[in-house]
MDAnalysis code that builds the backbone (N, CA, C; Angstrom):
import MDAnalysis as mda
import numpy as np

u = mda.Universe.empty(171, n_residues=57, atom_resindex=np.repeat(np.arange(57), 3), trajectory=True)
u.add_TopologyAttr("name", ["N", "CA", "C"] * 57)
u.add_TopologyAttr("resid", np.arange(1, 58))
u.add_TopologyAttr("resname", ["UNK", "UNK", "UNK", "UNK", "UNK", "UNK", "UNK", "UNK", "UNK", "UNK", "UNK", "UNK", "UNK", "UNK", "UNK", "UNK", "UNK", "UNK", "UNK", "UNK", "UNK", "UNK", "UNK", "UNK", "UNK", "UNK", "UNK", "UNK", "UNK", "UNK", "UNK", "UNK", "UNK", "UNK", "UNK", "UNK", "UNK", "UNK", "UNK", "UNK", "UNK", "UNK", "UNK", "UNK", "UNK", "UNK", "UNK", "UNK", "UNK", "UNK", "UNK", "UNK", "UNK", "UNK", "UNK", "UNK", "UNK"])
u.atoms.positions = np.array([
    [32.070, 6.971, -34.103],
    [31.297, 8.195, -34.119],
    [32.271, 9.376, -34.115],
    [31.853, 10.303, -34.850],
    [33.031, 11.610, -34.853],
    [32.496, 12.358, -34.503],
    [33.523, 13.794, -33.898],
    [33.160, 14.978, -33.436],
    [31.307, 15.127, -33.601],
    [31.135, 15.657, -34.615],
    [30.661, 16.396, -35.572],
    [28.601, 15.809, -34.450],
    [28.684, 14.619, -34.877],
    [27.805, 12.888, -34.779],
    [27.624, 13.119, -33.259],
    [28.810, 12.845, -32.420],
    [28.409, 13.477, -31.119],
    [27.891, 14.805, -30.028],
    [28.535, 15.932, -30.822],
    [27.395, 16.979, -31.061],
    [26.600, 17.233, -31.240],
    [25.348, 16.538, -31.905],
    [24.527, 16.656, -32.584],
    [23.648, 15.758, -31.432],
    [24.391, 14.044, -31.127],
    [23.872, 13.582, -30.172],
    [23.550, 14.524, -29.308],
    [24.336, 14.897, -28.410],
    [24.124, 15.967, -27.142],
    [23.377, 17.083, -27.422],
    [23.283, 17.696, -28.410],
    [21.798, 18.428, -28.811],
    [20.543, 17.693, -29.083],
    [20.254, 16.664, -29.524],
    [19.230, 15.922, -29.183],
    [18.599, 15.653, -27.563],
    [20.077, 14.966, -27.202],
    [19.625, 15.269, -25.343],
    [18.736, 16.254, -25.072],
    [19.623, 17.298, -24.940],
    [19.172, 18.321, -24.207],
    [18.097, 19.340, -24.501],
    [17.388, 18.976, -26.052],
    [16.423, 19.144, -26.813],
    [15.360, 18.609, -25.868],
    [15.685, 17.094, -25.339],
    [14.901, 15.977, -24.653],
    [14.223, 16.613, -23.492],
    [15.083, 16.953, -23.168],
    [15.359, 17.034, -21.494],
    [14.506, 18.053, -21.000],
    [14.472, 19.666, -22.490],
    [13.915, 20.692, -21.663],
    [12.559, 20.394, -22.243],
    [12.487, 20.073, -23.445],
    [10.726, 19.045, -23.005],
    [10.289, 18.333, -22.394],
    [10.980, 17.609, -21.317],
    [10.571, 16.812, -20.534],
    [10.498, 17.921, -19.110],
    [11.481, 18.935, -18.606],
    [11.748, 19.981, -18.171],
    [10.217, 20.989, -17.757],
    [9.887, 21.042, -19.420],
    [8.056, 22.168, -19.664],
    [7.240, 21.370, -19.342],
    [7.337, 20.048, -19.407],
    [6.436, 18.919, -19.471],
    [5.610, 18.459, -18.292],
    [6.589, 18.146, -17.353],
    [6.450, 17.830, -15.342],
    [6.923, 19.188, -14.935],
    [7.967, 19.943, -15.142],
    [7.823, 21.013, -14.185],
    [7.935, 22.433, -14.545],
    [6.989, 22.582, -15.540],
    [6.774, 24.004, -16.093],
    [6.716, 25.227, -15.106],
    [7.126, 25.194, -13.968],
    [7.367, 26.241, -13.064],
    [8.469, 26.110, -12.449],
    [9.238, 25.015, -12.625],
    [10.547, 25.250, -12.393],
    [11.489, 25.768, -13.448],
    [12.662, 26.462, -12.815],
    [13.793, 27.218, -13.389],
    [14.674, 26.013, -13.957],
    [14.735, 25.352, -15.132],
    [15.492, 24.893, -16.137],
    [17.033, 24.756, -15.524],
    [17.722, 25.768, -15.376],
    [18.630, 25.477, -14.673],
    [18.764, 25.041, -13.448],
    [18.015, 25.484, -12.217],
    [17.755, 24.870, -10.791],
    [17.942, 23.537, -11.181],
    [17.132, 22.815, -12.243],
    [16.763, 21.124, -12.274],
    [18.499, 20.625, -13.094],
    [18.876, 21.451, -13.845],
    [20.189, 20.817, -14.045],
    [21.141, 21.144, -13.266],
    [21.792, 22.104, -12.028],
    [22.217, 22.159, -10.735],
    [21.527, 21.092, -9.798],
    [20.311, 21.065, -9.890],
    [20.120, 19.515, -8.574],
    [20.549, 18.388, -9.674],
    [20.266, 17.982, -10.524],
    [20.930, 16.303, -11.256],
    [22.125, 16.618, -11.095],
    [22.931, 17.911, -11.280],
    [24.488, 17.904, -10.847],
    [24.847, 17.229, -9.306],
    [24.463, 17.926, -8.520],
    [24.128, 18.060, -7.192],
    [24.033, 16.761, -6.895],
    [23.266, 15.943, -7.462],
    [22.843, 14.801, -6.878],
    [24.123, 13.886, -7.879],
    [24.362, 14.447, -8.657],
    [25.412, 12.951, -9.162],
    [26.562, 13.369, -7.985],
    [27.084, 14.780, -7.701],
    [28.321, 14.810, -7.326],
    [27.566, 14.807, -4.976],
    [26.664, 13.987, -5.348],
    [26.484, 14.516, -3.723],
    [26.724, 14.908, -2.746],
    [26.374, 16.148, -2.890],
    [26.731, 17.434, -2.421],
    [25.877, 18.166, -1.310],
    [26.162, 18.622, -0.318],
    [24.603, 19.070, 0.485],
    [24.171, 19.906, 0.235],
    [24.236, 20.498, -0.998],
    [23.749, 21.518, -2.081],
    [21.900, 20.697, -2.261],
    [22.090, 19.492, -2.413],
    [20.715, 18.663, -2.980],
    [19.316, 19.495, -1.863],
    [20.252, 19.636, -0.626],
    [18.693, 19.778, 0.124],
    [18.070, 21.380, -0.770],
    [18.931, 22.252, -0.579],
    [19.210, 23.295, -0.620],
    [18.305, 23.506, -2.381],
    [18.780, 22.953, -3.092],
    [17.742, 23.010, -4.826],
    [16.500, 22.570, -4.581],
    [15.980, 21.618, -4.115],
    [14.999, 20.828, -4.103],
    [13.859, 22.032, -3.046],
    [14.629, 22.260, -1.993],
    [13.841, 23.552, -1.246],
    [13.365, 24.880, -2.080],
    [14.360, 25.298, -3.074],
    [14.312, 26.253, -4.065],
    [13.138, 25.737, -5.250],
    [13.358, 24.399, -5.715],
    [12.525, 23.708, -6.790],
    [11.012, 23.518, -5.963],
    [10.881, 23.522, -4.502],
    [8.890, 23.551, -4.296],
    [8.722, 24.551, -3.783],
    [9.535, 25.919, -3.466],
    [9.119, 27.076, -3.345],
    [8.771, 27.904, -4.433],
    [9.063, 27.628, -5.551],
    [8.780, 28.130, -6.420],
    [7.252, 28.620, -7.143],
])
């Protein structure tokens, strides 16, 4: 796969993602939800802290 092929992959993703994003949580902030999946891969005690932000909303 080249440059070009994997670019294109990763715009598909993230094409995915913010329809899935409008889909279940159309009142959450788009970024908040990609800071907590950060958050939660690098576990961080940031997680409580988004998730409090993501149902106050």
């Amino acid at each position: 796969m080249n440059y070009i092929d994997e670019l294109q992959e990763i715009r598909i993703i993230i094409k995915g993602l913010q329809t899935l994003y409008q889909t279940y949580l159309p009142k959450a902030d788009p970024l908040l939800i990609n800071d907590l999946l950060y958050a939660n891969k690098k576990k961080t005690e940031l997680l409580i802290q988004y998730l409090h932000l993501l149902t106050t909303q």
